[in-house]
VOGUZA-970668 format. One record per residue: residue in one letter; x, y, z of N, C-alpha, C in turn. Coordinates in steps of 0.1 Angstrom, whole numbers, plus 5000, padded with zeros to 4 digits. Layout:
<drengus>
aXYZXYZXYZ ...
</drengus>
This chain:
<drengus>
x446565985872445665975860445766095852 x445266075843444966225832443666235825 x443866315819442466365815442066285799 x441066265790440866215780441466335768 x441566485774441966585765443666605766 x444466515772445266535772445966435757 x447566445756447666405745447666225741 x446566245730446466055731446565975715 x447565895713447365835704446165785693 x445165765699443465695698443065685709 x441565725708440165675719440665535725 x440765445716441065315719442165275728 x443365295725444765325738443865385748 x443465515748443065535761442065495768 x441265415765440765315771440965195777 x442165155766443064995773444065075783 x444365205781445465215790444365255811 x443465265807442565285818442465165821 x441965035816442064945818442964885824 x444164885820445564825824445364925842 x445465015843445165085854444465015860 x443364995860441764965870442564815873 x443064745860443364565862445064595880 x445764705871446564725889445764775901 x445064815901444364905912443564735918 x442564635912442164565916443364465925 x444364495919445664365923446164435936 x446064565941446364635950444764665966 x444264605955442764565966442464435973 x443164355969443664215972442564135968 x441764145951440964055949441563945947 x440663805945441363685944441263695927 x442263615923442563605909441463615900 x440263525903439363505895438163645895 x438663705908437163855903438263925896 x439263935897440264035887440363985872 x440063895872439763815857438563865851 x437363805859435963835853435764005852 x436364105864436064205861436764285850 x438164305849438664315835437864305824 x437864155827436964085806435864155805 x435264165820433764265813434264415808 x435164485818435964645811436164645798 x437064555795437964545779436264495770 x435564405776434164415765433464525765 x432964605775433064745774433664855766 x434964815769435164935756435464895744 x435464805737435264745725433764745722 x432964745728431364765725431364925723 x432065005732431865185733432665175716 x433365085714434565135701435165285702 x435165365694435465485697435065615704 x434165555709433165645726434665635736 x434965735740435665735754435365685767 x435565585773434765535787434065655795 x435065775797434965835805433565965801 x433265925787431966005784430465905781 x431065785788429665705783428665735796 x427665685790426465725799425865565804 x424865605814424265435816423165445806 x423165485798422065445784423065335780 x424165355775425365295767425665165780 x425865165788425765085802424564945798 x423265035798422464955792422164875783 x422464945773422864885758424064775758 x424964745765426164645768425764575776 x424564555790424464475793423564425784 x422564435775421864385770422464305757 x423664395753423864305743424664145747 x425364175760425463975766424663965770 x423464015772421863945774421663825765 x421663885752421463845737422163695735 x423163645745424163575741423963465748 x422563455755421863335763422563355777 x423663435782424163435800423063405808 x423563375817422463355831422863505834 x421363525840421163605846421863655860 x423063545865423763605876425263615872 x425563555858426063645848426063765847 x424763865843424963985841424864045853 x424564005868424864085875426064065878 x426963985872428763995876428864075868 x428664115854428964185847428864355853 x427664375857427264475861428264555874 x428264415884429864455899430664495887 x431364445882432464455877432564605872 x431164655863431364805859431464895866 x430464915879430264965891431764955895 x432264845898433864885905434764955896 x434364985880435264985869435465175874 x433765175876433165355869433165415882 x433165325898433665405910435765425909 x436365355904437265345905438065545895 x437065535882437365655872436765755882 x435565715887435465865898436165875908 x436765805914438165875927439165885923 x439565855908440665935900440266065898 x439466115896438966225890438466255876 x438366175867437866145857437066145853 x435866135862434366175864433866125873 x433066245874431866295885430466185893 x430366095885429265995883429765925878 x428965765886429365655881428265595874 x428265595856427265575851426365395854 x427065285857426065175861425065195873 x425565295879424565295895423365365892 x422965365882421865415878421365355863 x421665255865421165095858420464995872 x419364975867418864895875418564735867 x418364665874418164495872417364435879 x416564315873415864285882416564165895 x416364135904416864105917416863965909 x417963925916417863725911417263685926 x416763575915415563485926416763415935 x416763375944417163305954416363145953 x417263075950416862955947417262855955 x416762745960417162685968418262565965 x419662545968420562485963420462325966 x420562265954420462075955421562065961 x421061945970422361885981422361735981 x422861665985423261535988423061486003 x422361386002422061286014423161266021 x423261196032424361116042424461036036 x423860926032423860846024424760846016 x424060956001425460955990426760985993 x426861116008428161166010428760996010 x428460906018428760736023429160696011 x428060685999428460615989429960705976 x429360805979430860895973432160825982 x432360805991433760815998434160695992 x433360595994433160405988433860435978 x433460495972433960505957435360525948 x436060635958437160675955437960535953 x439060585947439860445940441360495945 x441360615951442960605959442860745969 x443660735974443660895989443760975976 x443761045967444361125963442161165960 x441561105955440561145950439661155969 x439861085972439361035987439761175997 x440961255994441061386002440361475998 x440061485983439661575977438061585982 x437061495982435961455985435761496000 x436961466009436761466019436561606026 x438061706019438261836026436561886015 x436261856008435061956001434161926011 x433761846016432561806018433061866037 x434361826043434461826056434661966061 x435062026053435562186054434662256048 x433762306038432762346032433562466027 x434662426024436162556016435562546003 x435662675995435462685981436462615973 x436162575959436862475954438562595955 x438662685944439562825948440262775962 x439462815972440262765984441262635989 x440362495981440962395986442262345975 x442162405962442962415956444562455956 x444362565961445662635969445862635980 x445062525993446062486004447462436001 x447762496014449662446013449762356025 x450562316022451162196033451462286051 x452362416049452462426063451462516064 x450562496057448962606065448562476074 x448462386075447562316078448062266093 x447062266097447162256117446462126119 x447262006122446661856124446061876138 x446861966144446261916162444962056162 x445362156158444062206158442662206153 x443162096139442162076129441762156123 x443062276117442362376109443562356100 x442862486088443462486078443162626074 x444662696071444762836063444662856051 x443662936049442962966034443363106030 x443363106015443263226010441463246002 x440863286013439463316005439263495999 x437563495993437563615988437963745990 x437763706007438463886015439663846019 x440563776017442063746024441663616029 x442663586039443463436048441963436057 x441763336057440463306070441563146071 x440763096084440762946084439562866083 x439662776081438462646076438962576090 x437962486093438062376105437862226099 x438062156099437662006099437561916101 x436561776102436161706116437461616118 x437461536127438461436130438861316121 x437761316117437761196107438361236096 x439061316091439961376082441261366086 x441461406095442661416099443461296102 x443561176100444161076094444461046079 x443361126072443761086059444961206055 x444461326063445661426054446961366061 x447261376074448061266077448661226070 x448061086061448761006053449161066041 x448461156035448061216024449561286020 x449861366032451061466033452561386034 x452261316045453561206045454561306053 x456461326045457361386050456861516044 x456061546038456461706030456061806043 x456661916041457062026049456162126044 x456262146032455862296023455462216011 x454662356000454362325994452762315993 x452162275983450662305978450162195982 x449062195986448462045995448461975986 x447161965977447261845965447761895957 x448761765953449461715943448961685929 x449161825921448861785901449461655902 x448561535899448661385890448961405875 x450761455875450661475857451061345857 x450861295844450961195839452161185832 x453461095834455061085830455461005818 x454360945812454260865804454660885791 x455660885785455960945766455060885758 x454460955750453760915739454560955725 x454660885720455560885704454560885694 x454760985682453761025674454961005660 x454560895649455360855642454760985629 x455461035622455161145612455461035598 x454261105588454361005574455661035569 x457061095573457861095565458960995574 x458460895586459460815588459860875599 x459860995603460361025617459361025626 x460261035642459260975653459761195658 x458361165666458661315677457761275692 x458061365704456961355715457661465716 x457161495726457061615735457061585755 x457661675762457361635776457361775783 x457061775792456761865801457861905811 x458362015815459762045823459362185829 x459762145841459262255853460162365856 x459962515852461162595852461262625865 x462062655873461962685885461962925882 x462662915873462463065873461663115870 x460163075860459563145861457963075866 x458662925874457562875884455962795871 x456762805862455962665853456462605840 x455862545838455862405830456462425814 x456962395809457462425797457862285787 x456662355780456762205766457962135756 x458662065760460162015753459561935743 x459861995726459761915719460861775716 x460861675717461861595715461461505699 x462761485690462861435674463461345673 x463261255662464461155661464361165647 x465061195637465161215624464861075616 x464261065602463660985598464860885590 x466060965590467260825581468160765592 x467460785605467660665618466860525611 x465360535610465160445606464860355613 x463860445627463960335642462260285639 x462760175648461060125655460760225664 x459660205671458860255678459460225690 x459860115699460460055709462160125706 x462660145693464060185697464160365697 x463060415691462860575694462160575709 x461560515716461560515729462760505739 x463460445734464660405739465560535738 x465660565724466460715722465960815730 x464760845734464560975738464260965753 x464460845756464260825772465660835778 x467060835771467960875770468560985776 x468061055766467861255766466961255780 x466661185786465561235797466161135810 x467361165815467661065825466761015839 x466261135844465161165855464061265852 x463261185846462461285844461361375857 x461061265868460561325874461261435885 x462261425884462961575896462761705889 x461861695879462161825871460561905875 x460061785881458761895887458461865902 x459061965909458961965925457461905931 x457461845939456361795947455461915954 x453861965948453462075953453662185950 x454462215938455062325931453962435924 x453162345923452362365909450462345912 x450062455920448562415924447762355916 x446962265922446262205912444962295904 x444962245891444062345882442562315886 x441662415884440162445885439662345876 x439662345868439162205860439262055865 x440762065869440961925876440361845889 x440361975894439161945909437961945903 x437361995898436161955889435761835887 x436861765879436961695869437061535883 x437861545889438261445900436561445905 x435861505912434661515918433661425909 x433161485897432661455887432461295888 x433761305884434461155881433661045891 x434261075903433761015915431660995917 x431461075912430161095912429360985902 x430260995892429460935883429660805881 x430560725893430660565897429460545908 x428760675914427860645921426560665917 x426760745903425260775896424260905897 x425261015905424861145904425761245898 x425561335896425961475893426361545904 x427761555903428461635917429561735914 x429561845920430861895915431161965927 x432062065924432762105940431462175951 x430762325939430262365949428962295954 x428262175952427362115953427862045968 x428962045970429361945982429262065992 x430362205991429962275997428362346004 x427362295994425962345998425462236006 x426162126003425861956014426162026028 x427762056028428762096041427062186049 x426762306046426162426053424962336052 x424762286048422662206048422562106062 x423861986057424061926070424561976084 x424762056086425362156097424162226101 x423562266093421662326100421262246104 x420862106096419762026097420761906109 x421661946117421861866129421961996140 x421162136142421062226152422362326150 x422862316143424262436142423562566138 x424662676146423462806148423762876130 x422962946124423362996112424763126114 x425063176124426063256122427563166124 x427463076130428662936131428662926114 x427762856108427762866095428062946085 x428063076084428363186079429563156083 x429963196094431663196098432363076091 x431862956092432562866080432462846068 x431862916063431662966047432163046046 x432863126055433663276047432563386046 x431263406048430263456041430663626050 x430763726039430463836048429263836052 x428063846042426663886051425863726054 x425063796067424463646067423063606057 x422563706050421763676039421963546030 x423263566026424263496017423863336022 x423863326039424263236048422563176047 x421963246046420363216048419663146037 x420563146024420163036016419862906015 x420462846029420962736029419462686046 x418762796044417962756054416662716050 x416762636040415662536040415762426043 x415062316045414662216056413562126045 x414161986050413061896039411861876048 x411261786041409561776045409461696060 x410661606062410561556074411061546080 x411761666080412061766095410761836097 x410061906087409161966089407761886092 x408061716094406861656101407561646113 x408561636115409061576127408261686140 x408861796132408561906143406761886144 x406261916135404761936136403961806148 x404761656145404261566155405261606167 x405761666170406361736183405861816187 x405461916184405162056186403662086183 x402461986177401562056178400561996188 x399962096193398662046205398361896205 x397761926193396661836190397661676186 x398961666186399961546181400461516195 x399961616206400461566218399961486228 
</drengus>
């Protein structure tokens, strides 16, 4: 690293160029994709809020004044404490460069987020969710969320030879590195089927859709577009396809022309190539939920997984261990108990009920 007095184009370069720094330093600490995302976006808005302030001479007044101005912008409040990790790792990172002495957010305080107790789903709905699915492809997805209590992140980027049928585990890449997930037996038929001959590759399978759409243009020509999977730089690449307007085709014979130009379309995107996106598991869950008449999404299943696993005697540090959780605090969220467990016990356990 170097100093802010050494020789610099603008304040501004040398702040993005610190940035670009801190964004390698995270990729060399083995965060997972998404905290090297969120912590960056909060840096680069940091120093675009400092504008021509130098990072390395801001103070936590200025600290202050930036969280408050995404205060302003309606965030949740556990929003600004990501905002806040992210600067703390920004301004410990400038001080073991040498850059300075103090790290100005650690002397920004916040008030503590309430610890809320997370909505979960009955046996029941988990029963009526499975009903529901309309093919294995939505039916795994439901299954590994709910049967593994893996973060959506996690279940997204299983691969085919992680997965252990006879031991009933599955190798993850979670927040601190590779852990394994476990899951019950009753899964293990479906991934079974699910997987088939594949060897390798990303467990679930992106459902793109292969279908041409033809978009007729007012001057008489037809166009679409299709999707083609580069193998060198490992994605997807948008093929515009034309048919010029003094062809003079129908609709059925420009189908015909450009399905031509596209002999096989499908060998052009490997099976498992291509992890399935964060939105899409989302969106697949959702989906499913709302043929049964609730609101579901990934992590909501996962808070099902750790609720149901208490509320049938499972010790809380087993639980922790299958959440991934470093601390067991984290794990202790999930130790509330409905009203009748809490009679069950009282007609068990009091004097006077005996």
């Amino acid at each position: 690293m170097y100093s802010p007095n050494s020789a610099m184009p603008s304040t501004r370069e040398f702040n993005a160029d610190l940035a670009s720094r801190f964004a390698r330093w995270l990729r060399v600490q083995e965060y997972v994709a998404s905290t090297n995302r969120h912590y960056l976006a909060y840096v680069v808005s940091l120093c675009e809020f400092l504008n021509d302030i130098p990072v390395t001479e801001a103070t936590h007044l200025d600290i202050r004044d930036f969280l408050a101005s995404i205060a302003q912008k309606g965030l949740k409040r556990s929003t600004i404490w990501r905002a806040m990790s992210g600067l703390r790792c920004f301004f410990d990172f400038l001080n073991m460069g040498g850059l300075m002495n103090w790290a100005p957010p650690r002397f920004v305080r916040l008030r503590q987020l309430k610890r809320t107790v997370p909505r979960v789903l009955t046996e029941k709905q988990i029963g009526s969710l499975l009903s529901k699915t309309c093919n294995l492809y939505e039916r795994i997805i439901i299954e590994l969320l709910y049967g593994t209590g893996a973060r959506a992140g996690e279940i997204r980027t299983m691969r085919v030879e992680d997965v252990d049928l006879l031991a009933r585990r599955i190798r993850v890449l979670g927040k601190c590195g590779y852990r394994y997930v476990l899951f019950p037996r009753a899964i293990a038929s479906c991934l079974r089927q699910y997987i088939g001959k594949r060897t390798n590759g990303y467990l679930l399978v992106s459902r793109c859709s292969r279908r041409l759409h033809l978009i007729h243009n007012p001057n008489g020509s037809w166009r679409s577009y299709f999707y083609k999977y580069n193998p060198a730089t490992k994605r997807l690449q948008r093929l515009c396809l034309y048919v010029p307007k003094g062809d003079r085709l129908t609709h059925h014979q420009a189908l015909r022309r450009i399905r031509r130009k596209l002999p096989n379309p499908i060998r052009d995107i490997p099976i498992g190539k291509k992890p399935l996106g964060v939105s899409t598991l989302r969106h697949v869950v959702m989906r499913v939920g709302l043929k049964v008449g609730i609101h579901v999404n990934p992590q909501l299943l996962r808070h099902t997984f750790a609720t149901h696993l208490l509320d049938n005697g499972a010790d809380i540090r087993m639980i922790q261990k299958m959440l991934g959780h470093i601390s067991v605090g984290t794990t202790q969220t999930y130790t509330h108990v409905n009203m009748s467990q809490v009679q069950k016990v009282m007609d068990q356990c009091h004097p006077r009920n005996l």
